[in-house]
Phi, psi and omega in degrees: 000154179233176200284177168294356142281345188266320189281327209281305206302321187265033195251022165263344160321291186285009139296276242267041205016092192210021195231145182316158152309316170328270206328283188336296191312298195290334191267340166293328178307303212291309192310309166302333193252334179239133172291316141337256178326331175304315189293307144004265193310298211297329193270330158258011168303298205282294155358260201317312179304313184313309208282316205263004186226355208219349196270129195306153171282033174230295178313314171290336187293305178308290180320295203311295178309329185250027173259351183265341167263339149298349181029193193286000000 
């Protein structure tokens, strides 16, 4: 099983499914078994709903100029 650091590191991959089946398989596993990571998970769940349902129009406006002055 891998730690909990290892589960921390992929686990906005594994929102965006974007991780091998191995990673996937391993970081669910991992997922099942711990409640810590579990908290994690529950927390970048609400996080992400938050950015994508809720986030004020000044505040996204602001994000959005300084990922376009950050450029590629």
């Amino acid at each position: 099983m891998i730690s909990c650091s290892e589960a921390i590191r992929q686990l906005w991959e594994y929102l965006d499914a974007t991780l091998d089946a191995a990673s996937r398989d391993a970081v669910e596993e991992h997922l099942a078994r711990c409640r810590i990571c579990c908290g994690e998970l529950e927390f970048a769940q609400e996080l992400r709903r938050f950015l994508r349902d809720d986030l004020p129009e000044d505040v996204l406006r602001r994000l959005n100029q300084t990922l376009e002055e950050l450029g590629p």
